[in-house]
C-alpha positions in Angstrom: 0.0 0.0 0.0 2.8 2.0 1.0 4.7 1.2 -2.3 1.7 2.2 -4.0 0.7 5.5 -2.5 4.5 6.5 -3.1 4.4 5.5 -7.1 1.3 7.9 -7.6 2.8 11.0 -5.5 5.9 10.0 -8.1 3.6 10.3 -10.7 1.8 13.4 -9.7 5.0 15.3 -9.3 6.6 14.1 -12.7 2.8 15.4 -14.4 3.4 19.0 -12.3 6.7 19.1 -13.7 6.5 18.1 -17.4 3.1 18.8 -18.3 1.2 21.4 -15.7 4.0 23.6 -15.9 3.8 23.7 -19.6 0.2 24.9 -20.2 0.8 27.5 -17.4 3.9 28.8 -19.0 1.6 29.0 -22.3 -1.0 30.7 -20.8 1.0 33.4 -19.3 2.7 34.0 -22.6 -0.6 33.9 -24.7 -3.3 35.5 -22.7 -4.8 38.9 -22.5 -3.7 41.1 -20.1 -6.6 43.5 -19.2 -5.8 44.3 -15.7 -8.9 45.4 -12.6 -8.3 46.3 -9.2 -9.3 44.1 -6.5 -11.5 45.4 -3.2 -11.3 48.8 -5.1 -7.7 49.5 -3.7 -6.0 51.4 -6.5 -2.3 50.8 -6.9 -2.0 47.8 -4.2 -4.1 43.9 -5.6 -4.6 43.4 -8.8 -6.2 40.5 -10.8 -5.3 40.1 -14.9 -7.3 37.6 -17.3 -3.8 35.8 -16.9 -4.2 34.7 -13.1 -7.9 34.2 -14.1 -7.4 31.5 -17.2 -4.2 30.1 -15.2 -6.7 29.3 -12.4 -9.7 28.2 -14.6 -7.2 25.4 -16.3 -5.1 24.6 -13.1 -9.3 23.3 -11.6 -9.7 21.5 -14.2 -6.0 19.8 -14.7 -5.6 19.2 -11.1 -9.5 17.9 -10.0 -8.9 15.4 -12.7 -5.9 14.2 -11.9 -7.1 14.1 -8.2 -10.7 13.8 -8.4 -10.4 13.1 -4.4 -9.0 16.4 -3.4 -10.2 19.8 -3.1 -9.1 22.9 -5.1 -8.4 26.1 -2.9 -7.0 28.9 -5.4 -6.5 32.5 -4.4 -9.0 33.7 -6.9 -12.5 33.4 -5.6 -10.4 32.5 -2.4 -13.2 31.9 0.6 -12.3 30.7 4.2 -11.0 26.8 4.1 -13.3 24.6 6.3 -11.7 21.4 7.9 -8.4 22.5 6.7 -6.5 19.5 8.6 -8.9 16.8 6.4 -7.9 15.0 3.1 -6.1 16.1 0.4 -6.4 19.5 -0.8 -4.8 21.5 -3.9 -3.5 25.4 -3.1 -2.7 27.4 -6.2 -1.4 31.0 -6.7 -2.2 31.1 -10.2 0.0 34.3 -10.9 2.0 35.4 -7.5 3.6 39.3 -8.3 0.7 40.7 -10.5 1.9 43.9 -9.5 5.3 43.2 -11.0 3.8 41.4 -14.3 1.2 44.0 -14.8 4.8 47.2 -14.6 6.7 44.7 -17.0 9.4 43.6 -14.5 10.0 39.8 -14.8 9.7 38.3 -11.8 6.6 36.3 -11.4 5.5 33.0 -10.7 2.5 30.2 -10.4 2.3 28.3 -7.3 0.9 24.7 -6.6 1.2 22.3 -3.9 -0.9 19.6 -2.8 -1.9 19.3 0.9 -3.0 15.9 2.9 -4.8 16.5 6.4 -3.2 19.7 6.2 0.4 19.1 5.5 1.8 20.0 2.0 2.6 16.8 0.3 3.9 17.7 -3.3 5.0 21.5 -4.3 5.7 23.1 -7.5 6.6 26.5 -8.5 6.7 27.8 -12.1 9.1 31.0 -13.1 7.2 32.5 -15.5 9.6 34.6 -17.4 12.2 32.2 -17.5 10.6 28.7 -17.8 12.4 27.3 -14.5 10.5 24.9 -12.4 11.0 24.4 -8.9 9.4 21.2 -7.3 9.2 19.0 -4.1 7.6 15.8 -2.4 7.7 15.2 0.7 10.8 13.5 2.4 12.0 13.0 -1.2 13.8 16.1 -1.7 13.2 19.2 -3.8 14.4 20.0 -7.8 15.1 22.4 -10.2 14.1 21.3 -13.6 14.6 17.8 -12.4 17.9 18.4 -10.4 18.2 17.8 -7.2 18.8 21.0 -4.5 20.1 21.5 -1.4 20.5 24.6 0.6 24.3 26.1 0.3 25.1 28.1 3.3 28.6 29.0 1.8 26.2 30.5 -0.8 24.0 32.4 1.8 26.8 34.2 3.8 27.0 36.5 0.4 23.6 36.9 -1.0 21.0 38.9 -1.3 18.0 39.3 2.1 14.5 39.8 0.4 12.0 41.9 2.9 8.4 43.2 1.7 6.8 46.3 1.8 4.7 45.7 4.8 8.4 44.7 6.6 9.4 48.3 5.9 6.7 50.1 7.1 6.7 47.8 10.3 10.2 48.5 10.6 9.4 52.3 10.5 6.5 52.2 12.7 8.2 50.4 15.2 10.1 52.3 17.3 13.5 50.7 18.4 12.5 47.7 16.0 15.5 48.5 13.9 15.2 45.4 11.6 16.2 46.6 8.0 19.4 48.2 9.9 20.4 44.6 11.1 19.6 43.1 8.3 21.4 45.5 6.5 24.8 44.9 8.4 24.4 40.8 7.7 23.9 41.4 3.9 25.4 43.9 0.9 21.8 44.6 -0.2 18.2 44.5 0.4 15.8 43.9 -2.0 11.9 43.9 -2.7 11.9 41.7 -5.3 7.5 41.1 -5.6 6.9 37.2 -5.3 6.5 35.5 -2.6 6.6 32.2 -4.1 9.5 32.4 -6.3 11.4 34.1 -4.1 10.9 30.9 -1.1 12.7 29.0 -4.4 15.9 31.4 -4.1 16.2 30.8 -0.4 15.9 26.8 -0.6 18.9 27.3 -2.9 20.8 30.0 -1.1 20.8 32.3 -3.5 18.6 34.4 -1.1 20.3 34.6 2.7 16.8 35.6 3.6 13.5 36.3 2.1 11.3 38.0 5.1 7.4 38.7 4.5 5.0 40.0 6.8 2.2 40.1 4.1 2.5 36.6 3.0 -0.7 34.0 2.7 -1.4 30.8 2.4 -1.0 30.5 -1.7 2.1 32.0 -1.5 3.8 30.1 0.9 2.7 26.8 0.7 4.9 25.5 -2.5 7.9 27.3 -0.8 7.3 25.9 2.6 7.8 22.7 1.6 10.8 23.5 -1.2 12.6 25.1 1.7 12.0 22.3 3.7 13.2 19.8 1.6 16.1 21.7 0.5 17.1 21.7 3.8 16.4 25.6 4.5 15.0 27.0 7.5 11.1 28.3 7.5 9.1 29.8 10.3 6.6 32.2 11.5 7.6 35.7 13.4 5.5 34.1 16.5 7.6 30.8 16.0 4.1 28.9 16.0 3.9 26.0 12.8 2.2 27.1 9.5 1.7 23.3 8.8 -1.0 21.4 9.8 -3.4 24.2 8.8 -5.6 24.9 11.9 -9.3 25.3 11.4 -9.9 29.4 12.2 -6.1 29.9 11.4 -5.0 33.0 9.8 -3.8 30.9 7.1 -6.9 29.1 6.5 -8.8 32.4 6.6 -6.9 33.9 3.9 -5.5 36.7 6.5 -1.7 37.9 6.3 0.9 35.6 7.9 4.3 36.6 8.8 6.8 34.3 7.7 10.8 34.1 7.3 12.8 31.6 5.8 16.6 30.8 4.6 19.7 30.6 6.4 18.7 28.4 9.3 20.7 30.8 12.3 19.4 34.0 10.6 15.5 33.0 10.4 15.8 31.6 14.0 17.7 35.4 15.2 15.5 37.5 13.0 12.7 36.0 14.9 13.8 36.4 18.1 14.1 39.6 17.4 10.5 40.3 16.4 9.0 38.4 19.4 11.1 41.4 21.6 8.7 43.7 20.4 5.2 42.7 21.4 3.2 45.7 19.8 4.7 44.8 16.3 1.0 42.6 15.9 3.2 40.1 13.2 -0.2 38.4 12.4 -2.1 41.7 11.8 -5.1 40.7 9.8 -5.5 43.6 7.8 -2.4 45.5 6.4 -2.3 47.1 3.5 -0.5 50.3 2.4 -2.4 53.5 2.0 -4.2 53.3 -0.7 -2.9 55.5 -3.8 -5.6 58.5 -4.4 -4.7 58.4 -8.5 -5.9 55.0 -10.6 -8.2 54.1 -13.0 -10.1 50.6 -11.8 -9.7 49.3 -15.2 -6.4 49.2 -17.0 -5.5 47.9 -20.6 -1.7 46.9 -20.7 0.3 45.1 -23.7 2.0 41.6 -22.4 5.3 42.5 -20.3 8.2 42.0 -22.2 9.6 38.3 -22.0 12.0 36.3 -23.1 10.6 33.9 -25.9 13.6 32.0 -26.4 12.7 30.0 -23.6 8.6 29.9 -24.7 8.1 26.6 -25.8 10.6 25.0 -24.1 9.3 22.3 -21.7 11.4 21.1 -18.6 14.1 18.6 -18.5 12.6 15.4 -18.3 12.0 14.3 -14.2 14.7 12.0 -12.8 14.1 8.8 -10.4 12.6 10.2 -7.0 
């Protein structure tokens, strides 16, 4: 039985890598992009027909190749009952809108598959440059079919990723003084726009840190379990477990979650950091930026700029798991 259930995860995974990830890479390439604000909130959430036909084909893929599990995507996203029960699919059909919709190539679609409300399988898609991340569960994690681990030599030099809602925590947060730490364990900061793809660069090492206070469920989910398997640290600013989803949850609700992940000594001193200041509210429900006061709600943009060399090029071919 054992055998069995392993062979069809196997299975799964090499059908994410090889054939999902296509159609979602042609999709982004090929559909309109007519662009609407969400909630009204000029400037800040957008949706595009491309996270819209990405979603409408990853239901359909994924329910039939998983008629048993459930299909949670952010669009149309409404409060997850039972959470912690059977199998469940969490997609991000296009994490950093914002940054597709201003032509800056970084970008990504999200999947992973959740049992009892545990990620079991994870795969994220770069949409600009065709690279594929993916993971199962105690069988490692890939980049177009390579195995990765986490280099710390790797991490000591690169990059820390914060997000907007870090900076303005960090400046309304008097003695907080986060970015200026941060700033002294790496040459650069950067707000780099997707959550997803960015959790990728710090299984790797290629990000010392990626550090989001305004992350949710489909944007972490795939790079929980890539970190993970990578052997990368992940937790939550209140040190509490994302995984198993708890019914009620912030998580489960949709709300904001604050999570940190990379180098394992930095994500566990970054945190204990946080928790010193107990007015920072890491789980705060409802931040947003100030809405911008100039916006249409409606915006026609041409596809961003890509590179179509790498278009129709389908992922290596999935090694023995």
């Amino acid at each position: 039985m054992a055998s069995s259930a392993s062979t069809s995860l196997k299975g799964l995974r090499e059908e994410l890598r090889n054939n999902v990830s296509r159609e979602v890479l042609l999709l982004a390439r090929t559909a309109p992009a007519k662009v609407t604000s969400k909630d009204g909130l000029i400037g800040h959430d957008f949706v595009t027909d491309i996270d819209l036909s990405i979603q409408t084909y990853l239901k359909t893929a994924l329910t039939s190749l998983l008629p048993s599990a459930r299909f949670v995507g952010e669009e149309e996203f409404a409060d997850i009952a039972d959470p912690s029960n059977g199998l469940m699919w969490i997609a991000d059909p296009l994490d950093g809108t914002v940054n597709f919709v201003s032509g800056l190539p970084f970008c990504a679609c999200s999947i992973a598959l959740l049992a009892d409300g545990v990620p079991l399988l994870a795969m994220v898609v770069d949409l600009t440059m065709a690279t594929v991340w993916d993971a199962e569960a105690g069988r490692g994690a890939a980049r177009d079919g390579v195995a990765i681990t986490f280099d710390p030599r790797r991490a000591q030099s690169a990059l820390i990723s914060v997000s907007s809602g870090t900076v303005l925590l960090d400046a309304q947060t008097p003695g907080l003084g986060l970015l200026a730490r941060l700033r002294r364990a790496s040459p650069r900061l950067r707000i780099l726009g997707s959550q997803a793809l960015q959790l990728c660069y710090a299984a790797e090492g290629r990000l010392r840190l990626v550090i989001n206070r305004e992350a949710k469920l489909w944007d972490d989910a795939a790079g929980w379990l890539i970190c993970r398997e990578a052997g990368a640290a992940y937790t939550l600013a209140t040190r509490e477990s994302l995984f198993p989803l708890k019914a009620g949850g912030d998580a489960a609700q949709g709300n904001n979650i604050f999570s940190i992940a990379g180098e394992p000594r930095m994500v566990a001193e970054v945190a204990s950091h946080i928790q010193q200041f107990s007015g920072t509210a890491p789980h705060d429900k409802s931040y947003r930026d100030d809405p911008s006061p100039i916006g249409i709600s409606t915006i026609e943009t041409k596809e961003p700029p890509r590179d179509r060399r790498n278009a129709d090029v389908r992922p290596r071919d999935a090694e023995s798991v």
